[in-house]
C-alpha positions in Angstrom: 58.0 81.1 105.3 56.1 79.0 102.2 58.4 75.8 101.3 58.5 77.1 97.8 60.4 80.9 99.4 62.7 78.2 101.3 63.7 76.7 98.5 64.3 79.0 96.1 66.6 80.9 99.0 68.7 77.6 98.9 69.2 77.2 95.2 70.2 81.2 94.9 72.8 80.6 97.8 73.5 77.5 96.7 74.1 79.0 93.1 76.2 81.9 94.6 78.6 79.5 96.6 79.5 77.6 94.0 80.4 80.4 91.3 82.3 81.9 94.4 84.4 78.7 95.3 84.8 78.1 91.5 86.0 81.7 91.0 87.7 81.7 94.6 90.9 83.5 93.5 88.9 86.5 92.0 88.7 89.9 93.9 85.3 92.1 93.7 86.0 95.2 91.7 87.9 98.1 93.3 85.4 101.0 94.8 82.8 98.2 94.6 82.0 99.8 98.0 82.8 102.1 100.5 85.2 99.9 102.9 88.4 100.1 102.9 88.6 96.6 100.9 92.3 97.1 99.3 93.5 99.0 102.1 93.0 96.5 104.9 94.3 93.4 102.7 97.1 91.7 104.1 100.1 91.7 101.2 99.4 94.9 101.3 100.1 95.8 104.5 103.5 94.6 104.4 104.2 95.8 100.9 106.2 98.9 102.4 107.9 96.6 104.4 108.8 94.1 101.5 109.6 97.8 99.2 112.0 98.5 102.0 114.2 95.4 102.4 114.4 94.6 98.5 115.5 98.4 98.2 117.7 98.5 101.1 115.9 100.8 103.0 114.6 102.9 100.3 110.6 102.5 99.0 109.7 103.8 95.6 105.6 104.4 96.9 104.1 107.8 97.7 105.3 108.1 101.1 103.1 111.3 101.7 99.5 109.1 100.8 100.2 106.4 102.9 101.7 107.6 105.8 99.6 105.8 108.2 100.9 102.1 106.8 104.2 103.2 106.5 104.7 104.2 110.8 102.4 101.2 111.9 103.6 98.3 113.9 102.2 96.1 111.2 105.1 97.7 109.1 108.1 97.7 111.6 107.0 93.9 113.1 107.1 92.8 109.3 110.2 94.7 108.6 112.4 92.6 111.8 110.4 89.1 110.1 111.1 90.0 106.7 115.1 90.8 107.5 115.2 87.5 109.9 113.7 84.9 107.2 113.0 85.6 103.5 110.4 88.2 101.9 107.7 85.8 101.1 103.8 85.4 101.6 104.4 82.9 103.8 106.8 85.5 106.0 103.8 87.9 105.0 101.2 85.9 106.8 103.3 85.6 110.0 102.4 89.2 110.6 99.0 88.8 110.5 99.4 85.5 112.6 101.3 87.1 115.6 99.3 89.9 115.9 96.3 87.9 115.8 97.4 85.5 118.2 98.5 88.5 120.3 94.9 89.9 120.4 93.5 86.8 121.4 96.0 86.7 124.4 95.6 90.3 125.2 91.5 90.0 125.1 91.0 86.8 126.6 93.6 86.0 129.1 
């Protein structure tokens, strides 16, 4: 690779990474592509969780579409955090840390 290609590959990642850390908060566009980008983020795996506790037991979402989030053991672990401790993003990220942690015990012990 010329030193002129190397360079101008730096300055367009260079350019990109700092309007991404400057816009940091912001979210690409829904159906940008074909993952399942919304689906798999993690407030909203634990939003039927957080629906059920505030509503004492009752969710106001679609039950029918999202089935599949509502009977996962992402939903039920977050349901016994959320009732221990407060509904909160914090609470929210616990989830996502136990079962992490758990998958790194499972695979690698």
């Amino acid at each position: 690779m010329k030193k002129t290609e190397l360079i101008i590959i730096l300055l367009i990642s260079i350019i990109i990474i700092g309007v991404r850390v400057y816009k940091i908060d912001a979210d690409p566009p829904q159906g940008l592509s074909i993952s399942s980008d919304v689906y798999t983020d993690p407030p909203n795996l634990t939003l039927h969780a957080k629906q059920k506790i505030n509503n004492d037991g009752h969710s106001s979402i679609d039950e029918s579409k999202y089935t599949l989030f509502i009977n996962s053991s992402i939903t039920m672990l977050a349901q016994t955090i959320f009732s221990i401790s407060n509904v909160s993003l914090a609470s929210s990220n616990v989830v996502g840390l136990i079962f992490s942690l758990g998958a790194l015990f499972y695979f690698f012990s």
